[in-house]
N, C-alpha and C positions, 0 to 999 in steps of 0.2 A: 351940319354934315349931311349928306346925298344918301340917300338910301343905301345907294351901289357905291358908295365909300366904304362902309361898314363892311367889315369881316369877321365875323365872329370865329373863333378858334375851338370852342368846344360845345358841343348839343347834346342832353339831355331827356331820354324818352323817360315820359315818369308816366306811368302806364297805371292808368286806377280799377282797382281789380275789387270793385263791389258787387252790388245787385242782389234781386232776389232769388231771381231763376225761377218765376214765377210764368214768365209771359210763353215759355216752350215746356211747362210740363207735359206728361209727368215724367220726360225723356231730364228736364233740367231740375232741379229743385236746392230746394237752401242751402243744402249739404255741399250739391255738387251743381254750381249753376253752368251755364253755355259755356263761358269764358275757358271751361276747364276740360269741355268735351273738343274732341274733333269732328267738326262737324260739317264742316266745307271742303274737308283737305285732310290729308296723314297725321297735320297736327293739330294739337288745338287750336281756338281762338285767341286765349294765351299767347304761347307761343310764337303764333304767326303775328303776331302784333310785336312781341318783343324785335324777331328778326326781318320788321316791314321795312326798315333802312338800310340796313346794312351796316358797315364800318364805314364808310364819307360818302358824302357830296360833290362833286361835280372839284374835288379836293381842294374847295376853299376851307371848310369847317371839320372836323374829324368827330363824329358819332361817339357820345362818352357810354359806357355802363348803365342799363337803365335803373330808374327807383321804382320799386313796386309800393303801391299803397294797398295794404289787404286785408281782412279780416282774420279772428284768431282761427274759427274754424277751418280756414283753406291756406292756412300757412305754410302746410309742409307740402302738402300737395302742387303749392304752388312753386316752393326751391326745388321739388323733385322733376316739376315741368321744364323747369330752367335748363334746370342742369340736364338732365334729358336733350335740350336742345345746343346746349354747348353755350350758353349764356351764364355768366359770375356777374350779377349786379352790384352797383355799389352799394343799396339797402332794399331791405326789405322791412317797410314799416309796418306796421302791423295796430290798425284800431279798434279800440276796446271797446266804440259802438260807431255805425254811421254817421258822419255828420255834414253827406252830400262834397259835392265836389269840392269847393272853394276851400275848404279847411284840410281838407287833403292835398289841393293844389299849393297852399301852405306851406304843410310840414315838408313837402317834397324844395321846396325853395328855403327851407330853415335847415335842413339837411346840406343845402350848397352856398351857405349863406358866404362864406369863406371864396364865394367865387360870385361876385355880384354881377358882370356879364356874360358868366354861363347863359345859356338858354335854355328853355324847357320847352320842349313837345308834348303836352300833356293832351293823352288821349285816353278810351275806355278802353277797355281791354276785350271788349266783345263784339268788336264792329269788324266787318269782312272785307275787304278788298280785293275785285279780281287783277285791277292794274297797279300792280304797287309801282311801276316806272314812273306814271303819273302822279303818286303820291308824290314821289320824289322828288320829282320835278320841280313839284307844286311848292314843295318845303325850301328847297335852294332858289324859289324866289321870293319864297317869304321869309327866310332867313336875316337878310338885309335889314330888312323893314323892325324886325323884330328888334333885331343889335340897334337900329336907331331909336329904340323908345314906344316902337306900336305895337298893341297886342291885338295879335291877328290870328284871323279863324278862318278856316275852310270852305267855303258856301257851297253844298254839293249840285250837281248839276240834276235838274230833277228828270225824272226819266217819266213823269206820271201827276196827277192832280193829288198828291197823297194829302189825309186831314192826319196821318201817323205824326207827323214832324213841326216842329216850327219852321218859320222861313225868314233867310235874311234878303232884304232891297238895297243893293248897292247902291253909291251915289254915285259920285264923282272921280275919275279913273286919277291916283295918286301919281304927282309928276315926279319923274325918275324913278321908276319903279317900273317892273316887269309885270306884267299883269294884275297889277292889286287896285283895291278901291276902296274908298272911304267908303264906312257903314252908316245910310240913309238911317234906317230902324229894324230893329228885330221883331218877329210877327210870331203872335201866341199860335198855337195847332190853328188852321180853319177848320171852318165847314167846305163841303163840297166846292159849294159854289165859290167861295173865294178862292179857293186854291183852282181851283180852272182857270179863274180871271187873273191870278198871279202868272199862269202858265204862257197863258195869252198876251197877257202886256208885256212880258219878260221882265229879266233884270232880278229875277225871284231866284233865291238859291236856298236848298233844305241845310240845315243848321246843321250839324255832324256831330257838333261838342267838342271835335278836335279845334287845339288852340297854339301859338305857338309866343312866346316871349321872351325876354330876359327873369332873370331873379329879382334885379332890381325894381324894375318895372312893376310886377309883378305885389313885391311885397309893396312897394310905395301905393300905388291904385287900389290895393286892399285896403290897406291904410285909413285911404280916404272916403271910399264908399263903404265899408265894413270894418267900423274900426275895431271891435269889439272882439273878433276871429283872429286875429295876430297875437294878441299879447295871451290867449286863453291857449295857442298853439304852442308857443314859444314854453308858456309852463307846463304842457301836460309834456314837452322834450325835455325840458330840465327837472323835472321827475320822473323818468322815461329809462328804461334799463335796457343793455344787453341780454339777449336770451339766445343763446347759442348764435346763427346767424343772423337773429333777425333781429329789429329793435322795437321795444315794445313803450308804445307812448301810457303815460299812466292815466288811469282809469278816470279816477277821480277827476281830475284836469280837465280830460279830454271834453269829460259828460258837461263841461260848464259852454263849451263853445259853440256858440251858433248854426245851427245848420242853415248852410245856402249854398246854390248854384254858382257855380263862374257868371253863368250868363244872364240871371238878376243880379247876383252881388258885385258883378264889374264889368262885365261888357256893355251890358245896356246903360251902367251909370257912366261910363269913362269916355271922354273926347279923344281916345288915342284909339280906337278901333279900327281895324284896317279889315278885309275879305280878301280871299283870295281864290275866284273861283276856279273848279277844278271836275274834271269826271272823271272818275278814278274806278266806276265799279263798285260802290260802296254800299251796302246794305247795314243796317244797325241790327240784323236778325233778330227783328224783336216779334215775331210771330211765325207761325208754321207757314205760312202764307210766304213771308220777307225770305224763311229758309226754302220753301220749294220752288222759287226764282232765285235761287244760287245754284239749285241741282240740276244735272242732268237729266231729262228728260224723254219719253218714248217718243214716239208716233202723235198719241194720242194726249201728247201733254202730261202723261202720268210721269213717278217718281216712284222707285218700286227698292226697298234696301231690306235686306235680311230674307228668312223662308216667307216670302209673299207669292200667293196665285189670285190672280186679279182676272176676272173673265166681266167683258160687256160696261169695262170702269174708262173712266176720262177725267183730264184735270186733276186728277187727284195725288197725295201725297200719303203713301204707307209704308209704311216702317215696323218690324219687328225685330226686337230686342231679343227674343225667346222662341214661341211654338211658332207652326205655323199658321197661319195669317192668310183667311181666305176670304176676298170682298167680291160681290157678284153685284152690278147695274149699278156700280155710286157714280157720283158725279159730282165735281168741284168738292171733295170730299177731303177730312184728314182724320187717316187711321193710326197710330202711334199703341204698341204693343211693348209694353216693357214687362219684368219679372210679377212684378206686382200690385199695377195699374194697367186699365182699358181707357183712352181717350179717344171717341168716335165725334167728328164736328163737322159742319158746314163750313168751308172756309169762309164765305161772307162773316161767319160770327166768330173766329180765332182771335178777336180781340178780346173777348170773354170769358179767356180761358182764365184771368186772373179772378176772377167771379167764380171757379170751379177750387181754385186753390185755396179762397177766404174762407167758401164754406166747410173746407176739409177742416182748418183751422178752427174756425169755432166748433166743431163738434169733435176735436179731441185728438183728431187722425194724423197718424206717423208719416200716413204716404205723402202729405203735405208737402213737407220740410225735407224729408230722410231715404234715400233711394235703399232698395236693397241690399245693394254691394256698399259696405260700409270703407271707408278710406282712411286709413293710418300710416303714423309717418315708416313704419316696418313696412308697409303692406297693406293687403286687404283682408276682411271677411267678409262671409254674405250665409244668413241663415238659410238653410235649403229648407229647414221642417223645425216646427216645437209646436209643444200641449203643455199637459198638464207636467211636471217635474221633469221637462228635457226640453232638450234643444239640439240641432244637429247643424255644423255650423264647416263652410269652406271654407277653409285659412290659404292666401300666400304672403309667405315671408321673402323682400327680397334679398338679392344675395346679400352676404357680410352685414346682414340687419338680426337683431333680436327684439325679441319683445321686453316689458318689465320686469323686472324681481318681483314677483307677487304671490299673492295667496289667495284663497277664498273662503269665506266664511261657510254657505248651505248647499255647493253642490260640488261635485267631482266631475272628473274628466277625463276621457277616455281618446288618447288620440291614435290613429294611421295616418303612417306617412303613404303618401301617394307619387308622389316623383320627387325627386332632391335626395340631401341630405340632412339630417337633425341632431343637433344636442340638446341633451333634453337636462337640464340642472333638477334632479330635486333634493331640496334637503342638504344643497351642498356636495352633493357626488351627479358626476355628470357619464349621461348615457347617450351612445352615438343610434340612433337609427336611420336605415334605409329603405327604400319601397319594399312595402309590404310587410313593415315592422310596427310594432306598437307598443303603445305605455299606459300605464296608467295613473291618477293624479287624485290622491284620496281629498277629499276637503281638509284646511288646513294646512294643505304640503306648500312649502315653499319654493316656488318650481319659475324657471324659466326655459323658452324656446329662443335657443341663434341657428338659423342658416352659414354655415360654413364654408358654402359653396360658391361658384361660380351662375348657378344658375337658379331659378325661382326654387322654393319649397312649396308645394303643395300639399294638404295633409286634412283630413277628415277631424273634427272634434266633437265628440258625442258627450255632453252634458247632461248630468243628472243629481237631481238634489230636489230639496224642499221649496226651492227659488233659483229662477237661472237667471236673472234679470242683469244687465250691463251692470249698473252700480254694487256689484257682489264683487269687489274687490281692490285689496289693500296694495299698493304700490309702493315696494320698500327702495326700489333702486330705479332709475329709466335715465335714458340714454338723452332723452326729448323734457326733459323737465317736468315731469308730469305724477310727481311724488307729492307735492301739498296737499291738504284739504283732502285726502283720500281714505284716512284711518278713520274712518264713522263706518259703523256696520249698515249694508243699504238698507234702504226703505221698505220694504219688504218685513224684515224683523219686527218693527216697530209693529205692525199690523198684527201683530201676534200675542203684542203684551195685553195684560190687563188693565180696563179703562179709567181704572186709579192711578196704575202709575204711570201711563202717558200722560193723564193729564198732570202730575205731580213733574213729570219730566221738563213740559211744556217749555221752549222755547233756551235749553240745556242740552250744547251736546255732547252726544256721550262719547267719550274715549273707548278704543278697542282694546279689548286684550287677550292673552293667547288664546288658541281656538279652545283648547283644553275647557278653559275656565268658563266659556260662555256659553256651555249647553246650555240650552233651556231644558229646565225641571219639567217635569210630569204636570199637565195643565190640561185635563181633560175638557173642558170648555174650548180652549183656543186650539184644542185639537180637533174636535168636533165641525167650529167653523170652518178650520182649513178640508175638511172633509165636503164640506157643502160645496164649496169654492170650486174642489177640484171635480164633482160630480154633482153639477146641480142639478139633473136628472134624476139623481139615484132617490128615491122613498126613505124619508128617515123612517128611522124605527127607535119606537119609546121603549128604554131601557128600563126596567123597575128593579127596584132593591129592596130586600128586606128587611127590616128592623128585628135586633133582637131585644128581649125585654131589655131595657136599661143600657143599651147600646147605643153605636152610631151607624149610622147607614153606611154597609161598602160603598167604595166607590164603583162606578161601572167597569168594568175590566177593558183590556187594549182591544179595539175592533180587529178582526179575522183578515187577514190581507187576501186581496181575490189576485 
């Protein structure tokens, strides 16, 4: 069969939504990496990758629903992107740890197995496009090629000597085909010098990762150069469950499967390679650098976004999230100002920023992984202030969303409403508030917040207790499945007990039960600690007791509260 015989009828974008969010801290991070910001355009990188095709082709083939493959963390975040955009996927899978492309390119093919010349578009989900017509293009001539049995990939058009990328050397131009070529070999990152000499001989094209095939094809050449990634995929889906939209491959399974690339585990092994070069505008934003050649520009080369005043600067990229943001004499410079990190860098060295993120890592730090603004599938928070037993924390709920049925074991809570509207459940009896109302939430109470509105709720929560830590809290009911594994009183407690009977506890956990029962008794010791804890400034002072003849010594009396 002719290349250009072949008509495929249905295409498949399966859009893989991993990464670290390491490479554009501290703007991207684990939580919340690139894929999930807007960052080139009004929408995400998401997004704009979900809607880079459209509904058809050139109306040989019709564009089907895409498949997301994602983690647990960004799950909901990720259907609310969708949906947001006006996009219903056929799935959203969801894996319980990374296991690089190929095993995700997989499940996404064991997902359509029911359709074995379906095709698949599989690409990342954080890569930019300014010319999506030419993607398009590109795909409705490599579409043919694909239905006949070759697995073809994009060879980006280099704009530059980059050592960022791999590179693929075309061979030989495939007969009946509209611009595609046999793949000569694939070339690991260079050095300088090679990548000039590529530039210079031609015929060198940067690797994308985007890839285009059948299913069958697909799972067959896995097959045979990774045999081991199919049959460990196929089980962690046939113990794989429903959870609300999304489908969660099981854990256990998953962890047995090989981690590899598409492009060692089957491109570079398989005789069915095809290229199909293309310039499309394509950036992989994979540094501040790769991002301030997708932005607008001054005069002077700068890139200037949020309250920034730049006097006597060039070449540079700054951005503030927050205050404002004054740089005077930089050059080729990147300033990045978020709530609660400072990134100042040379652009020659932004490749190093993932050197800035390890070290956060090993030494313990939240800002690593965890942006301020925390994301839930209601909504968001973002701590504005906390010390010692408080916490003061911005909530919004979106519309027709509530939170859990819960409770909390060591602190109370104090909310204002600040715009919307609020039900406030405690205890079973439910109370409406509007801006500039408030409630209160003793520890204990069994309380939930729903938005009942049309439009956001925004509301102030001022926390206070003995421990305000996330893990303070029991989940008797949620909307989002997220009641298991939650009745252990947090970690926090435990720091409190006495060093016998943690260690008698040891590796036993303990069941909750009602708030009532589980004061802690009078423990002048573990009282004292948390006294140090929370004022390690303060001067102890040595308390002495008296003995009476034939007695036992009082105990110290309750310290004076300031």
């Amino acid at each position: 069969m002719s290349a250009k015989g072949a008509k495929p009828s249905r295409l498949y974008p399966v859009i893989l939504s991993g990464g670290s969010g390491s490479r554009l801290w501290p703007l991207s991070r684990e939580e919340y990496p690139k894929q999930l910001q807007a960052l080139t355009s009004d929408r995400t990188l998401l997004q704009e990758t979900a809607l880079r095709l459209g509904a058809a082709l050139d109306g040989s083939f019709t564009i089907a629903p895409p498949i997301v493959v994602c983690n647990e963390a960004h799950r909901f975040i990720v259907a609310e992107q969708l949906r947001a955009a006006g996009i219903e996927p056929k799935a959203v899978v969801i894996e319980p740890q990374g296991r690089n492309t190929a095993p995700a390119a997989c499940v996404a093919a064991l997902v359509l197995e029911d359709e074995p010349d379906a095709l698949m578009l599989i690409m990342p989900s954080d890569h930019s496009v300014r010319n999506p017509d030419a993607f398009r293009d590109a795909v409705s001539r490599a579409a043919p090629l694909a239905a006949a049995g070759k697995l073809v990939t994009f060879g980006i058009q280099p704009s530059a000597p980059s050592t960022a990328y791999g590179y693929i050397k075309r061979g030989a131009a495939l007969s009946g085909s509209d611009g595609a070529f046999s793949v000569e070999r694939f070339v690991e990152k260079p050095d300088a010098a090679k990548a000039a000499g590529f530039l210079k001989e031609g015929g060198y094209s940067w690797n994308g990762g985007i890839f285009l095939t059948s299913v069958k094809t697909y799972l067959t050449e896995l097959a045979r150069t990774e045999p081991g990634i199919e049959p460990a995929c196929r089980e962690a889906m046939s113990a794989g469950k429903s959870d609300l939209f999304f489908f969660r491959l099981d854990a256990a399974a998953f962890a047995k499967v090989p981690s590899q690339s598409i492009d060692y585990g089957v491109m570079e092994r398989t005789d069915k390679a095809a290229v199909v070069p293309v310039d499309m505008g394509w950036s992989d934003v994979g540094s501040w650098s790769a991002l301030h050649d997708e932005a607008v520009r001054d005069d002077a080369g700068n890139t200037f976004i949020g309250d920034v005043l730049a006097i006597d600067t060039a070449g540079s990229y700054v951005r503030s999230e927050k205050q404002l943001t004054a740089v005077l004499g930089l050059k080729d410079a990147i300033v990045i100002v978020t709530t609660d990190a400072v990134l100042v860098a040379d652009k020659a060295h932004d490749q190093q920023v993932k050197q800035i993120v390890e070290r956060l890592k090993a030494s313990g730090r939240n800002e690593a992984t965890a942006q301020a603004r925390t994301y839930r599938p209601w909504g968001w928070f973002q701590t504005m202030d906390e010390g010692s037993r408080f916490k003061v924390k911005r909530i919004c709920v979106k519309p027709g969303a509530q939170l859990s049925l819960q409770k909390h074991w060591h602190r109370s809570e104090h909310w204002v409403i600040v715009t919307g509207c609020a039900v406030v459940n405690r205890n079973g009896e439910d109370l409406v508030l509007r801006e500039n109302e408030s409630t209160f939430i003793p520890a204990g109470t069994v309380h939930r917040l729903t938005n009942p509105g049309h439009v956001e709720l925004h509301m102030i929560e001022v926390q206070s207790g003995e421990y305000v830590g996330e893990d303070d809290i029991v989940r008797l009911a949620d909307d989002y499945g997220r009641t298991e594994a939650k009745t252990e009183k947090p970690a926090r407690a435990a720091l409190d007990q006495k060093p016998a009977k943690t260690a008698k506890a040891k590796g036993k956990p303990s069941l909750a039960k009602p708030h009532r029962k589980t004061r802690r008794k009078a423990n002048p010791a573990a009282a004292a600690r948390r006294r140090v804890r929370r004022h390690a400034v303060r001067p102890t002072t040595k308390i002495a007791t008296k003995r009476k003849p034939g007695g036992k010594p009082k105990p110290p009396g309750k310290p004076r509260r300031r």
